[in-house]
Rosetta silent file (secondary structure, phi, psi, omega in degrees, C-alpha in Angstrom):
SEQUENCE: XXXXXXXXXXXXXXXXXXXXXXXXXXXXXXXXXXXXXXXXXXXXXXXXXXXXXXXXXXXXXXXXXXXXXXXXXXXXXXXXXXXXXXXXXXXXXXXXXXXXXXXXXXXXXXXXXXXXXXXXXXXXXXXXXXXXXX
SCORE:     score description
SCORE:     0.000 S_00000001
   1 L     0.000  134.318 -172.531  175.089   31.599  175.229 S_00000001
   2 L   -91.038  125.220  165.811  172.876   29.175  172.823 S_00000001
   3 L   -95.752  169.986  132.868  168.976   28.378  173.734 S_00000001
   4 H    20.931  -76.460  168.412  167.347   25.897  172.151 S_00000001
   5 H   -40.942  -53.545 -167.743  165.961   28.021  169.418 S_00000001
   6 H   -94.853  -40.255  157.378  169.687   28.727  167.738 S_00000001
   7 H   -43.069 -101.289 -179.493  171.061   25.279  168.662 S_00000001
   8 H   -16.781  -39.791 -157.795  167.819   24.603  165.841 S_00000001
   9 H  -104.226  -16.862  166.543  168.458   27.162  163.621 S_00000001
  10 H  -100.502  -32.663  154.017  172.398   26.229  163.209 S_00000001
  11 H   -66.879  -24.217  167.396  171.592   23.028  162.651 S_00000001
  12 H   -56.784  -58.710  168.434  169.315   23.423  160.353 S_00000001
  13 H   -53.163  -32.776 -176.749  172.100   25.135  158.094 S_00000001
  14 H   -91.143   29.174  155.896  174.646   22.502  158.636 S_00000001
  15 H   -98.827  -70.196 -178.688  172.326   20.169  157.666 S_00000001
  16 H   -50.664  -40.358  149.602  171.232   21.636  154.559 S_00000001
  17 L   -40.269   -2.168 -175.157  174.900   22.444  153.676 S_00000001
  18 L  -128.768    6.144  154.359  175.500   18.809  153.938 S_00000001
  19 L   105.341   46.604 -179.548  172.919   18.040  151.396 S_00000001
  20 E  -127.663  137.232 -179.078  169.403   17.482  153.550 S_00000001
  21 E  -103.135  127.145  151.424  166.056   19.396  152.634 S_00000001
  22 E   -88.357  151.999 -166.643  164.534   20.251  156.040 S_00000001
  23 E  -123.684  -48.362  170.424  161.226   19.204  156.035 S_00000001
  24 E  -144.206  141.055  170.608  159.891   20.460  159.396 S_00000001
  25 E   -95.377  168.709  156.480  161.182   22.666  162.326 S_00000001
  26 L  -151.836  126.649 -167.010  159.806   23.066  165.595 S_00000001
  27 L  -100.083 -163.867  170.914  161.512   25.658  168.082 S_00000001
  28 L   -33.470  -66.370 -176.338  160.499   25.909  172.132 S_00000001
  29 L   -71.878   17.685  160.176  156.676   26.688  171.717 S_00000001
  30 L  -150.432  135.323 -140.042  156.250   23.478  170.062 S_00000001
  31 L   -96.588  152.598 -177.889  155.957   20.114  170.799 S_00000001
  32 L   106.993  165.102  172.748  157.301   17.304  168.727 S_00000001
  33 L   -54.936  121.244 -163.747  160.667   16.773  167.018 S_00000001
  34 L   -34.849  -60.671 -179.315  162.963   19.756  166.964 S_00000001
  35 E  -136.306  122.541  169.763  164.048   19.013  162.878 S_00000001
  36 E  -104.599  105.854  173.190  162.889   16.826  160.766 S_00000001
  37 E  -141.057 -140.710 -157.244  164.884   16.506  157.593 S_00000001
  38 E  -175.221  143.649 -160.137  165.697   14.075  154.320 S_00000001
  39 E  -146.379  138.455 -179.628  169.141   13.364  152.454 S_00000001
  40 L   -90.413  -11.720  156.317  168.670   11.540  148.853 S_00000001
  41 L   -72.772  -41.302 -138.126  171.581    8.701  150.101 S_00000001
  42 L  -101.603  -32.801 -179.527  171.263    8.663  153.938 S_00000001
  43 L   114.817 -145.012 -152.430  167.399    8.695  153.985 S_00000001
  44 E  -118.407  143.550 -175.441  165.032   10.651  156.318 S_00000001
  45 E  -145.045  134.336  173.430  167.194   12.176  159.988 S_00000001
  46 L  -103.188   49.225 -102.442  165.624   13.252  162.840 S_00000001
  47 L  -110.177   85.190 -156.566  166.913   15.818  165.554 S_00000001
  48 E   -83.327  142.422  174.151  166.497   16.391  169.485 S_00000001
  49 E  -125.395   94.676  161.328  168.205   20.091  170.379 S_00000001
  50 L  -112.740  166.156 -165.348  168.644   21.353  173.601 S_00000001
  51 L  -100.113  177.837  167.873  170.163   24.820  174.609 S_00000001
  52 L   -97.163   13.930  178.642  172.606   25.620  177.328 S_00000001
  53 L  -173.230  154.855  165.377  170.363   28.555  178.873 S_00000001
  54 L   -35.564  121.538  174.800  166.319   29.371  178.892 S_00000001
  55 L   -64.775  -65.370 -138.063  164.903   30.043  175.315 S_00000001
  56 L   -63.799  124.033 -162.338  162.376   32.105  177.194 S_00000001
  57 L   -76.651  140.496 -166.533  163.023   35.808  177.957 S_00000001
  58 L    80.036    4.342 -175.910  162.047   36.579  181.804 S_00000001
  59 L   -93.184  148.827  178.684  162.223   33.020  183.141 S_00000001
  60 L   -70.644    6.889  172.314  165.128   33.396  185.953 S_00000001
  61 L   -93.961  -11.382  165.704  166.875   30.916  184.069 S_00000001
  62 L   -41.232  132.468 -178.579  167.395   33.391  180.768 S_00000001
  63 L    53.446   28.278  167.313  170.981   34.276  180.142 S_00000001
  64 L  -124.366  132.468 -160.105  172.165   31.944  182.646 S_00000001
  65 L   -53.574 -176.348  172.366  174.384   28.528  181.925 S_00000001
  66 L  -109.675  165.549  177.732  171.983   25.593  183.302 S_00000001
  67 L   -73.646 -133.752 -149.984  173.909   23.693  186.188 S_00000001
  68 L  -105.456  -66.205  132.483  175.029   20.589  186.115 S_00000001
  69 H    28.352  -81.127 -174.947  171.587   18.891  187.414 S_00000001
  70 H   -80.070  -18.140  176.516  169.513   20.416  184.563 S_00000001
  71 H   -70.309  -62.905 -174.753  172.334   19.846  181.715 S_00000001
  72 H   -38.230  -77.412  173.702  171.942   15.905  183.082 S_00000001
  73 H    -3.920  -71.431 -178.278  168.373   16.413  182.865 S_00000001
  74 H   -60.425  -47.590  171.020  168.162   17.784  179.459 S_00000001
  75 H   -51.722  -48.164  178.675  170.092   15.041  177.947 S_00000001
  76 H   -60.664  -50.082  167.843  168.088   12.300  179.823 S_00000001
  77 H   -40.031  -72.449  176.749  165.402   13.922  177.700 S_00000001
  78 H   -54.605  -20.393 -157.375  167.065   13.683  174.428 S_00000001
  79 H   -93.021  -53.961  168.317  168.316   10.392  174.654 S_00000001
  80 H   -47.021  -37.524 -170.836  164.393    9.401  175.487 S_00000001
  81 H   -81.629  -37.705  169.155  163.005   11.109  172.910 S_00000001
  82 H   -48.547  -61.791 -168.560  165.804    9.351  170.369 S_00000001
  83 H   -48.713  -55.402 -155.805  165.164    6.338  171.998 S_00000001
  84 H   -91.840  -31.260  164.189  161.268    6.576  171.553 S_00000001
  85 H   -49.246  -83.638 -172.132  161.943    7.804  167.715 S_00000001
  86 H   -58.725   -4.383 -177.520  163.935    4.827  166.778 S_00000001
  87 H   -92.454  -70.866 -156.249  161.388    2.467  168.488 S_00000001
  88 H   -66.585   -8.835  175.744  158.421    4.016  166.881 S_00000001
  89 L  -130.877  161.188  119.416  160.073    4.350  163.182 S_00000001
  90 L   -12.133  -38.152 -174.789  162.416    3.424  160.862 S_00000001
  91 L   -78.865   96.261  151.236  164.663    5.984  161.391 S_00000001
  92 L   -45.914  -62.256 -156.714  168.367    5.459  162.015 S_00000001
  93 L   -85.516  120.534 -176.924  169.649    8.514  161.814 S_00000001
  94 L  -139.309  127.420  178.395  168.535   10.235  164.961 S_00000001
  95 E  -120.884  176.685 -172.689  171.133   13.293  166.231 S_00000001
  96 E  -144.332  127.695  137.381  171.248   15.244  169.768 S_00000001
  97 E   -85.012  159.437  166.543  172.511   18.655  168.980 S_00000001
  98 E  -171.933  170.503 -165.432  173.563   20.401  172.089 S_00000001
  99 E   -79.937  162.991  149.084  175.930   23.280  172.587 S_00000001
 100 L   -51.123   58.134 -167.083  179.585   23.082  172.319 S_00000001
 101 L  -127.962  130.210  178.613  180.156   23.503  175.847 S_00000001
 102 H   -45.554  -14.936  165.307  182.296   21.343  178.627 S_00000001
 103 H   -83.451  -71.502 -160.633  179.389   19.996  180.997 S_00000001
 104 H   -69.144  -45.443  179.327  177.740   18.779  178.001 S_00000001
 105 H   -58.459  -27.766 -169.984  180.663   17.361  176.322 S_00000001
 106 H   -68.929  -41.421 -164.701  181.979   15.963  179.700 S_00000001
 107 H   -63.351  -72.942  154.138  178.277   14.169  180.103 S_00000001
 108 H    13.536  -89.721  175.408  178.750   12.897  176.414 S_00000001
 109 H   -58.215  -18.582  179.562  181.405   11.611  176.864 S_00000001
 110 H   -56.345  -39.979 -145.959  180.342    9.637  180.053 S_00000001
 111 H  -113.999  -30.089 -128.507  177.591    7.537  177.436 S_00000001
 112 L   -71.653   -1.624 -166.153  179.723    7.774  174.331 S_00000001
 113 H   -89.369  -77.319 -164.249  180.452    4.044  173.762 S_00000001
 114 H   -68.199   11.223  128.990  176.771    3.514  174.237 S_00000001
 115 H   -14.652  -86.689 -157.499  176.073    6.478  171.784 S_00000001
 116 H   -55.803  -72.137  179.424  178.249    4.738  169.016 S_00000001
 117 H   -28.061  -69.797 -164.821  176.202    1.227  170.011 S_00000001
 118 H   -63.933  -22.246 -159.779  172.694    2.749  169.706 S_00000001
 119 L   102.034  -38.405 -130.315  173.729    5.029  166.305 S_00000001
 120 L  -102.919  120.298 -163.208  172.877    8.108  168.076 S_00000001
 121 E   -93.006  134.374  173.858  175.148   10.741  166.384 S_00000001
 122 L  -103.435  144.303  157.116  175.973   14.166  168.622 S_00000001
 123 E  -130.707  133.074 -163.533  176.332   17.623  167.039 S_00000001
 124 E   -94.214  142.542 -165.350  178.169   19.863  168.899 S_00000001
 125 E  -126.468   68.978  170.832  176.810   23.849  168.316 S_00000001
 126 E   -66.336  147.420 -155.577  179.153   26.124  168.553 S_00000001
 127 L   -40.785  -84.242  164.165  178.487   30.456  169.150 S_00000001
 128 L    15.988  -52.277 -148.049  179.689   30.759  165.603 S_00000001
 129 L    85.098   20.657  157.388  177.223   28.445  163.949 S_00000001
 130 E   -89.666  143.071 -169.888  179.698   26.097  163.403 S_00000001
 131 E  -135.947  172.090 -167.336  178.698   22.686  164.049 S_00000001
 132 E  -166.757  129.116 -154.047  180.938   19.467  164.605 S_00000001
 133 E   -97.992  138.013  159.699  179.826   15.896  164.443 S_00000001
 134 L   -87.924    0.000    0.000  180.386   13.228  167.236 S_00000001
């Protein structure tokens, strides 16, 4: 099961494998954009992450999927914090990582037309570390 933290840290690689210098992380215990990184065509990309279970060890929500509720939640989050990114910058390229998992892809999919409208690019996180672009 993916927190937060590793949804960040596999993105980070498939970014840089795709030619982007990260410039700054931030995992759970910090506030601000998860990854901040820079491509010498596409320009400066920004990155909201959420996990599919509690980063935090001892919260009853640790090792347990999130429902349905809090996956909705989380997402409502990311899309604000994209949303408040591209208003406040420059910056097209704004991604939502989230895991490869069916409640989040079903949710996704729900928005994805107005995704594709807005720009806002999905990366899907798979166990692996494999990641796969929407």
């Amino acid at each position: 099961m993916l927190t937060e933290n590793k949804i960040i840290e596999y993105t980070s690689i498939y970014l840089e494998n795709n030619g982007y210098k990260i410039i700054g992380i931030k995992d759970t215990t910090k506030k601000g954009i998860d990854i901040e990184a820079i491509h010498p065509k596409k320009g400066k990309c920004f990155v909201e992450a959420k996990g599919e279970t509690s980063s935090k060890k001892g919260t009853k929500r640790y090792g347990k999927p999130f429902t349905i509720s809090q996956i909705k939640t989380h997402i409502g989050v990311a899309l604000l914090k994209t949303f408040q990114i591209k208003q406040e910058s420059e910056i097209s390229n704004v991604l939502i990582a989230l895991p490869f998992e069916e409640n989040h892809k079903k949710i996704i999919n729900s928005i994805m037309s107005c995704l594709i409208k807005t720009n806002i690019k999905i990366l899907y996180v798979k166990e692996n570390g494999d990641v796969e672009e929407k």
